[in-house]
C-alpha positions as CSV (number, residue, x, y, z in Angstrom):
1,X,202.1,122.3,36.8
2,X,204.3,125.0,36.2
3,X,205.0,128.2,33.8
4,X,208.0,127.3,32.1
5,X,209.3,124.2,30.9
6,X,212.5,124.2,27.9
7,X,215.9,124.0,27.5
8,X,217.2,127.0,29.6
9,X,219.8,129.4,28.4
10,X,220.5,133.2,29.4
11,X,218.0,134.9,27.0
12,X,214.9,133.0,27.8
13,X,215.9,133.5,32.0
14,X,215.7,136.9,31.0
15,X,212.9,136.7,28.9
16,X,211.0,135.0,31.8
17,X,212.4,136.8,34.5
18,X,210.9,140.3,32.7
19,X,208.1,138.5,32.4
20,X,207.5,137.4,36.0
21,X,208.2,140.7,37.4
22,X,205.9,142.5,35.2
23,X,203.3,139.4,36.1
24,X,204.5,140.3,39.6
25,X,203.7,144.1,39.6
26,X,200.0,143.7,37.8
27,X,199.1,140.9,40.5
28,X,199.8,143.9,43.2
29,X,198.1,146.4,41.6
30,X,195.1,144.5,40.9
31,X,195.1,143.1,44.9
32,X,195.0,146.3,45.6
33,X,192.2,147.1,43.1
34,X,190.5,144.1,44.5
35,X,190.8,144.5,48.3
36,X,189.2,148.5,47.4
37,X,186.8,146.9,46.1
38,X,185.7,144.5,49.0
39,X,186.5,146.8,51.6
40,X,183.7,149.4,50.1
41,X,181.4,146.2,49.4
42,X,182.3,145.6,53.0
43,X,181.0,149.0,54.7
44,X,178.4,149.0,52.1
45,X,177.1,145.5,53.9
46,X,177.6,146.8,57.6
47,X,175.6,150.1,56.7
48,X,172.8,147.6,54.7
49,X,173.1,145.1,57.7
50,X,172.3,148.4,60.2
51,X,169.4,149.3,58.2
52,X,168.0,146.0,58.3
53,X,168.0,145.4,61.4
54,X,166.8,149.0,62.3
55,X,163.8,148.6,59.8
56,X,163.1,144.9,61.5
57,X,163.4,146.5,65.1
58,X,160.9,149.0,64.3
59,X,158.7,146.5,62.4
60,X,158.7,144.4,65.4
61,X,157.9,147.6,67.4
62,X,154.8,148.2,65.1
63,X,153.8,144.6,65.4
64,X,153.7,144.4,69.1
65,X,151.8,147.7,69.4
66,X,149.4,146.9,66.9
67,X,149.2,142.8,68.8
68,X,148.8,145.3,72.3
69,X,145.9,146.9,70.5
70,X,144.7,144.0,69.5
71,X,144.5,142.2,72.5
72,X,142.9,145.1,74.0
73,X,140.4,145.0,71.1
74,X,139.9,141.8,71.5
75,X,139.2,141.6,74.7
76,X,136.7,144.5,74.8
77,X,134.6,142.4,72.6
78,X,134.8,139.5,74.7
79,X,133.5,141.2,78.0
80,X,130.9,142.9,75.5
81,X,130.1,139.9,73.9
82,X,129.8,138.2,77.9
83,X,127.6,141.0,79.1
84,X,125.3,140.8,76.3
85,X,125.3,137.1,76.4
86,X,124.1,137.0,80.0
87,X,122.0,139.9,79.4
88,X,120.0,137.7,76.3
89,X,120.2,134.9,79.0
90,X,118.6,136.6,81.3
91,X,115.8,137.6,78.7
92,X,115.6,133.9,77.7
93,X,115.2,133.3,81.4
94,X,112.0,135.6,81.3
95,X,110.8,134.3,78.2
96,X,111.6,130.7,79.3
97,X,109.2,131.8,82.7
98,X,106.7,133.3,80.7
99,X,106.2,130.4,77.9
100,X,106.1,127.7,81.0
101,X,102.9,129.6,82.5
102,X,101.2,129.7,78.9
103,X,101.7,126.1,78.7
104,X,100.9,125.4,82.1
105,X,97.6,127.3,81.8
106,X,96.8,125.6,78.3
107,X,97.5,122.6,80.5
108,X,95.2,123.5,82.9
109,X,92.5,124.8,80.8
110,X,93.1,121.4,79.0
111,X,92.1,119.1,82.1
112,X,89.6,121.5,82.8
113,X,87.8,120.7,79.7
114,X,88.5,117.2,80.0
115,X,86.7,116.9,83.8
116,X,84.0,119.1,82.1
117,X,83.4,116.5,79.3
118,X,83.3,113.7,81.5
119,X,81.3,115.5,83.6
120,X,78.9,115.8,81.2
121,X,79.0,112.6,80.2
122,X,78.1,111.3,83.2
123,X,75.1,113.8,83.6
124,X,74.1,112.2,80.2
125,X,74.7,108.6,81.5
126,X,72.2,109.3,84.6
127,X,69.3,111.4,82.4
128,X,69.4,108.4,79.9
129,X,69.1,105.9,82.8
130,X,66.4,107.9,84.6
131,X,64.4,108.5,81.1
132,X,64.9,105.0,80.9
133,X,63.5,104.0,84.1
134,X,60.7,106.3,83.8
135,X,60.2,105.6,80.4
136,X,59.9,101.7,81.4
137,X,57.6,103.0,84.4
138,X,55.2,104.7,82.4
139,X,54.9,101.9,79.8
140,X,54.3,99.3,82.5
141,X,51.9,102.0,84.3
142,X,50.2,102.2,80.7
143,X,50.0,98.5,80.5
144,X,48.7,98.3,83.4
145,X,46.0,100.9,83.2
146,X,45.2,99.0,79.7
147,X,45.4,95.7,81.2
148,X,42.9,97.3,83.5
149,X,40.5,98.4,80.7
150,X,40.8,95.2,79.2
151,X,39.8,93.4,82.3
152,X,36.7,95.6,82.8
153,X,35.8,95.1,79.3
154,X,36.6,90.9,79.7
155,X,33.9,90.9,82.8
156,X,31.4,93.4,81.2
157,X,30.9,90.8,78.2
158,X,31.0,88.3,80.7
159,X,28.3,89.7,82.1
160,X,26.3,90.7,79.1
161,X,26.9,87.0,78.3
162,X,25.4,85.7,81.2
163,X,22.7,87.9,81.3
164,X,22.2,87.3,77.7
165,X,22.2,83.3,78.7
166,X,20.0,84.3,81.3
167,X,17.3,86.7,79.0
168,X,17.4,83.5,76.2
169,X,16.9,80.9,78.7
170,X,14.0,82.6,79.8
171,X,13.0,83.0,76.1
172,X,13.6,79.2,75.9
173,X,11.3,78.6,79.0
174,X,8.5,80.7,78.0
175,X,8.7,79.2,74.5
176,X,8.5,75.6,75.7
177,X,6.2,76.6,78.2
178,X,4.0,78.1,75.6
179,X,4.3,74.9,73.2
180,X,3.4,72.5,76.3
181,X,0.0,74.7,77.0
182,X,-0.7,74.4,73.2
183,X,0.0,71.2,73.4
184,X,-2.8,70.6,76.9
185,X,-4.9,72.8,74.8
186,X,-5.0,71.4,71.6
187,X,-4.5,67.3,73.6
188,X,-7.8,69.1,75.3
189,X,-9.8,70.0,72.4
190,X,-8.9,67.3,70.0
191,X,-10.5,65.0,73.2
192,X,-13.7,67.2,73.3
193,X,-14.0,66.3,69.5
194,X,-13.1,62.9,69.8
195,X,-15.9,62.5,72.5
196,X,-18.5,64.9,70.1
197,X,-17.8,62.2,67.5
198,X,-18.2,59.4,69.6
199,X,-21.4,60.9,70.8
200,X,-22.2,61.5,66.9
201,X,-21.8,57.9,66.5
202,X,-23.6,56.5,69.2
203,X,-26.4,58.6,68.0
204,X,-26.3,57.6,64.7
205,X,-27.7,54.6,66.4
206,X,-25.5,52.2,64.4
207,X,-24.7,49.1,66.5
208,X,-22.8,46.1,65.8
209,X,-19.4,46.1,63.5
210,X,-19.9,49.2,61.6
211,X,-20.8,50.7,64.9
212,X,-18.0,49.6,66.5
213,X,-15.9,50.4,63.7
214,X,-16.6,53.6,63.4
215,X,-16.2,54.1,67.1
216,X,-12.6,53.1,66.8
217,X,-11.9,55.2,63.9
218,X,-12.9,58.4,65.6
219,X,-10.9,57.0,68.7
220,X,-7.8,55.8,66.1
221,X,-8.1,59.3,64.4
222,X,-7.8,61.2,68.0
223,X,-5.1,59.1,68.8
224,X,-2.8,59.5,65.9
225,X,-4.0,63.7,67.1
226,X,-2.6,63.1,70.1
227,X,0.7,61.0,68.9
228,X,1.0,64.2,66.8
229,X,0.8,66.8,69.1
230,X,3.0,64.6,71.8
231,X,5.7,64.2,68.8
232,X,5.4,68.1,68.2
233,X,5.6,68.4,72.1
234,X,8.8,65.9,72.4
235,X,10.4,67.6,69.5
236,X,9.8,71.3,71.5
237,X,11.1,69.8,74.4
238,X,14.4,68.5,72.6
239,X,14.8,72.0,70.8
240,X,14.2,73.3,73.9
241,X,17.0,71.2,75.7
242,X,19.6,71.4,72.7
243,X,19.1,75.3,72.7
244,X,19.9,75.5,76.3
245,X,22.7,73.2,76.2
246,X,23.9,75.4,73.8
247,X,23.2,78.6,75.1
248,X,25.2,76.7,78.6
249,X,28.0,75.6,76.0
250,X,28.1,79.3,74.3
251,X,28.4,80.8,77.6
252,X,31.3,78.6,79.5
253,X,33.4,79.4,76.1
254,X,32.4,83.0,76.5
255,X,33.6,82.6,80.3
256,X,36.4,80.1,79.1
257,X,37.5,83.4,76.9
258,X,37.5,85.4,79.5
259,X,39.5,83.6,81.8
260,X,42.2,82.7,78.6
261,X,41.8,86.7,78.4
262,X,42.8,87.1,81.7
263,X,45.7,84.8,81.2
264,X,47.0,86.4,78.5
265,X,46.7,90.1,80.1
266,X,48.1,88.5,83.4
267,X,50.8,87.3,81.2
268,X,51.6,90.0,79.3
269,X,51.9,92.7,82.2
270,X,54.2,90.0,83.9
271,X,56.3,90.3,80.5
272,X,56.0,94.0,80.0
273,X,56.8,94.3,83.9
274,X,59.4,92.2,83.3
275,X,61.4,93.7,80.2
276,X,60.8,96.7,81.7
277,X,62.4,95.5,84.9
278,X,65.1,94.2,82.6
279,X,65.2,97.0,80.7
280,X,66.2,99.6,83.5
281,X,68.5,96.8,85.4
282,X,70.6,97.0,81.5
283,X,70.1,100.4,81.7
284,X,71.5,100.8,85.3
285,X,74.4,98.4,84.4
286,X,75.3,100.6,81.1
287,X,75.2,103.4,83.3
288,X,77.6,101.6,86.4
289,X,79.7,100.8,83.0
290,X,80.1,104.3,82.0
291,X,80.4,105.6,85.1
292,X,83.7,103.3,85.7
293,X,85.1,104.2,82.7
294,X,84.8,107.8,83.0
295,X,85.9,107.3,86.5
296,X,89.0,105.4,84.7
297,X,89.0,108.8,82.2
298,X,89.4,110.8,84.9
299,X,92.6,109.2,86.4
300,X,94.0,109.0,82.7
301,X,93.3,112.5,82.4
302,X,95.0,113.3,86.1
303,X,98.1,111.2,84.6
304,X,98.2,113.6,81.3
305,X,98.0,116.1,83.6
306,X,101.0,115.1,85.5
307,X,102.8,113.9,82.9
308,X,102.2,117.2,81.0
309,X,103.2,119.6,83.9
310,X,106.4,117.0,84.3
311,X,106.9,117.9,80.5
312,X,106.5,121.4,80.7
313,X,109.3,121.8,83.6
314,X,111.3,119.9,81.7
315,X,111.1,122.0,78.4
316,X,111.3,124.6,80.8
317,X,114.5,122.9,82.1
318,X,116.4,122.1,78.7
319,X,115.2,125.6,77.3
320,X,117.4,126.9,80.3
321,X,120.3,124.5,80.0
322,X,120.2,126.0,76.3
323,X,120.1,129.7,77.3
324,X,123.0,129.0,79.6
325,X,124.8,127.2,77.1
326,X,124.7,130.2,74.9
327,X,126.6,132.5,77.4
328,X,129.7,133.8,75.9
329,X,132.9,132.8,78.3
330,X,134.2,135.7,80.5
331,X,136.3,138.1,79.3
332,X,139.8,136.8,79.9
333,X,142.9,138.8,79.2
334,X,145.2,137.6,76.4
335,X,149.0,136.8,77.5
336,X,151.2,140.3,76.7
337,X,153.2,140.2,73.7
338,X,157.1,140.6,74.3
339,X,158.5,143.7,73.9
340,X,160.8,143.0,70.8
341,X,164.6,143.2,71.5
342,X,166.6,144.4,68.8
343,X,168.4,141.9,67.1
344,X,173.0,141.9,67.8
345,X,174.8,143.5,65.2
346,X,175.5,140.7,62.7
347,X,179.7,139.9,62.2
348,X,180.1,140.7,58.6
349,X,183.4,139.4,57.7
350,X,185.8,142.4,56.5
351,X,188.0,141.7,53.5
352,X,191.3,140.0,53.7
353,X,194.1,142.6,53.2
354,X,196.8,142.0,50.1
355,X,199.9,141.2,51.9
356,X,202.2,143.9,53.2
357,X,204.5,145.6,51.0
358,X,207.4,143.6,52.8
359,X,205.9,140.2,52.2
360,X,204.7,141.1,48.6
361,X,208.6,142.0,48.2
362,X,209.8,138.8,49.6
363,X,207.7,137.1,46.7
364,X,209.3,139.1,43.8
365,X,210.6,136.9,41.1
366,X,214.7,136.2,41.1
367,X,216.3,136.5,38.3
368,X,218.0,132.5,37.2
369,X,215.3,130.5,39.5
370,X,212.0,128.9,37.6
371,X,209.5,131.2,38.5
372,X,206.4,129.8,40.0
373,X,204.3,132.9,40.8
374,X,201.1,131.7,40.2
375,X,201.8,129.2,43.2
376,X,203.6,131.9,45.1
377,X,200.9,134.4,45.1
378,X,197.9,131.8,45.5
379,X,199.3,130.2,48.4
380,X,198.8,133.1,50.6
381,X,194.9,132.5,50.1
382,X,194.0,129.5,51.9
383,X,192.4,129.8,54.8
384,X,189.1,128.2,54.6
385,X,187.1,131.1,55.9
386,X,188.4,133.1,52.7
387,X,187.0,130.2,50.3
388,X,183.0,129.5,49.7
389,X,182.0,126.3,47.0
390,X,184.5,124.2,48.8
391,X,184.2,120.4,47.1
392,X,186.8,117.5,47.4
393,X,188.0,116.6,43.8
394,X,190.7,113.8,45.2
395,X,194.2,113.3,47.0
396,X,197.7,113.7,45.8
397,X,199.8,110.9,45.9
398,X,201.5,112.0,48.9
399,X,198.2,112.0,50.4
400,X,197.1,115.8,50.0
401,X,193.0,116.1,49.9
402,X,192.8,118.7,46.5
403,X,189.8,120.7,46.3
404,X,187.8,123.2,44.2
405,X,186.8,126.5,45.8
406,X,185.9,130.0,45.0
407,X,187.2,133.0,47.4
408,X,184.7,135.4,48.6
409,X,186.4,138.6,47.8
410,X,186.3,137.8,44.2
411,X,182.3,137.9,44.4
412,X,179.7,135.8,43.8
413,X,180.7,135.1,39.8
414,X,184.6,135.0,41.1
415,X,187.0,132.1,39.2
416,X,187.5,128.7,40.3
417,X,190.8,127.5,41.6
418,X,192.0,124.0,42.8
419,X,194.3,123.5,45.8
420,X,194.3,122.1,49.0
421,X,193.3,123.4,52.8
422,X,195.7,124.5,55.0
423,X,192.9,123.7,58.0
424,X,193.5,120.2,56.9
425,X,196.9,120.2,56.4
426,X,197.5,121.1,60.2
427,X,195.7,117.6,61.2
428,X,198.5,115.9,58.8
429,X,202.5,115.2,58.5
430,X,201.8,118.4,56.1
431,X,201.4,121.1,58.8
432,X,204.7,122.1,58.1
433,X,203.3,123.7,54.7
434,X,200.9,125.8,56.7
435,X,202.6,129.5,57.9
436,X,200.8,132.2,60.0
437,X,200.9,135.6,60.8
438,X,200.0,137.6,63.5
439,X,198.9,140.5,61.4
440,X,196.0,139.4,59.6
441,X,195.8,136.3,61.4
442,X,195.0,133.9,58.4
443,X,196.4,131.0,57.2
444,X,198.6,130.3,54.2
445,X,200.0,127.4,52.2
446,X,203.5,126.9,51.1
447,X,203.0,124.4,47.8
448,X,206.6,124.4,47.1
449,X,206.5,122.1,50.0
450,X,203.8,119.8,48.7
451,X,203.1,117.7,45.3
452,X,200.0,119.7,44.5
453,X,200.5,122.9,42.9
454,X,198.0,125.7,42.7
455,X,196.1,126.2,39.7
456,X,192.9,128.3,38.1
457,X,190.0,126.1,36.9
458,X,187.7,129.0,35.2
């Protein structure tokens, strides 16, 4: 796009040509304005840059002192914190020693109770067996002894009975003896009156029947007398009989008693003896019993023993593992920090330079010729590392790449222009568009040679 486009005539090439060379003269002044400007935004950055990277250097100074320090610090603590940790070990080592012989003592005076209480237990078992046996002893010698007294009492009333027998059969003998003399005494004198009164009646002088008659009445008169007194006699004599026969009777179940008597003492010393026998035999057997098991408590109690000392030295064991768990590792000295190195001095791009007074001149509008300054003057400025915000808008038809930028003298808020690149141009059948000079040593863009012309955007 140009500036000028119109029917041309002298006046208006004048016009324009005034125009372009006073367009000319306020573009130099303000590049020179402009390249002022960067070059003391330019020393302004290197002087920043230096203090930067002095104040970093000296940062990084203070931070690897201060990490120094701290790694001395640090590893202070650590041997402290290992001394003290073996120290405490050593103390829990102590402790560790001390709380085993408690235990083991409480262990000891554990079993020692134990052996005592079965100790005693079996002292009990043997004076309850022993009381037992004597007790049973004395109750059969005390049977005995009664059975004894019983016996003496059994044959002392067997005696008595028999001499009682004896005194009443006596009695009986004299009584019947007595009863037969009556008897001969009164058979004697009922005969002496039978014969006075026979003699009374043979004095009477009576004969014949009533003689004879009265003869046999005394003589039937003494013998129903002495059918009386034999009757009386037979009846003494079978008293007599029946009360010794009795009295024999009364006395074989007296001695019949007495020998039952002795049965049933006989018998019951044999079962006293007996249960008493039985008695301490149970007794005996209850006391093997208890003996065995306290025998058995004893080896149960030497296992717990064991077991318990086994368990002990193990606490004692993992109470140690523990202590030495707790020690702190050794003191170990952190790497050394690097010693910070200072940082290059940064390349700070110095501003481009306006052209030199002999190039600016060879760009100074002619008067007739269509001026195209703005193209003139902007292609000087398109070296790539002169341009930041670089985007591809599109291609000419000839095949230029056209793209937005902003140049980094004009500052951050600078205007936006539209062109191409002469970096890319030198890749293409367009190189010829791209000049160089030694002085500045940038690259520049010809666009009278190309179908894209040079324009601002904003």
């Amino acid at each position: 796009m140009g500036w000028f486009k119109g029917k041309s005539n002298k006046s208006d090439v004048k016009k324009q040509h005034n125009y372009d060379v006073a367009v000319w003269n306020f573009k130099r002044d303000t590049q020179n304005l402009q390249w002022k400007h960067a070059d003391s935004a330019y020393n302004a950055q290197v002087k920043t840059n230096q203090q930067i990277r002095d104040f970093e250097y000296e940062s990084q100074v203070r931070a690897y002192e201060d990490a120094a320090a701290i790694r001395d610090f640090d590893f202070a603590n650590q041997r402290a914190a290992h001394n003290a940790s073996v120290e405490a070990y050593n103390d829990q080592l102590d402790f560790n020693e001390l709380a085993e012989q408690i235990s083991l003592n409480d262990n000891r005076r554990k079993y020692n109770d134990r052996m005592t209480e079965i100790g005693f237990q079996n002292e009990e078992l043997l004076m309850n067996h022993d009381f037992t046996k004597e007790l049973k002893s004395t109750e059969v010698k005390h049977a005995v002894e009664q059975g004894q007294v019983t016996e003496s009492k059994i044959a002392k009333g067997v005696r008595d009975a028999v001499k009682d027998a004896g005194f009443n059969a006596r009695e009986m003998n004299n009584q019947i003896n007595t009863a037969r003399q009556e008897a001969a005494r009164k058979g004697t004198d009922m005969s002496l009156e039978s014969l006075q009164k026979q003699g009374k009646v043979m004095a009477m002088g009576q004969t014949g029947r009533s003689a004879q008659k009265n003869l046999q009445s005394v003589l039937a008169e003494h013998g129903r007398g002495q059918k009386a007194l034999l009757d009386s006699l037979t009846n003494e004599e079978l008293g007599h009989s029946l009360n010794m026969e009795r009295l024999t009777s009364k006395l074989d179940s007296q001695q019949s008693d007495a020998a039952l008597s002795y049965t049933e003492l006989n018998v019951g010393l044999s079962q006293t003896a007996e249960a008493a026998g039985l008695a301490i035999n149970q007794s005996q057997t209850k006391t093997g019993m208890g003996q065995r098991q306290l025998q058995e408590s004893v080896k149960s109690a030497d296992l717990q023993f064991t077991a318990d000392k086994q368990r002990i030295a193990l606490d004692r064991y993992s109470a140690d593992l523990a202590a030495e768990a707790n020690i702190a590792p050794e003191a170990q000295m952190a790497p050394a920090p690097n010693f910070p190195v200072k940082a290059p001095t940064p390349f700070t791009q110095p501003p481009m330079k306006p052209p030199s007074d002999e190039r600016w001149e060879a760009t100074k509008p002619i008067k007739g010729a269509v001026s195209h300054a703005p193209g003139l003057i902007e292609s000087f400025f398109s070296d790539d590392r002169l341009k930041y915000d670089i985007n591809r808008v599109g291609t000419s038809k000839k095949g230029v790449p056209i793209y937005t930028f902003r140049y980094r003298f004009d500052g951050k808020h600078g205007p936006k222009y539209k062109g191409t690149s002469a970096q890319d141009l030198l890749n293409t059948k367009f190189k010829g568009a791209v000049e160089y000079t030694e002085k500045d040593g940038f690259l520049y863009v010809n666009y009278s040679k190309l179908d894209v012309e040079f324009e601002k955007v904003t």
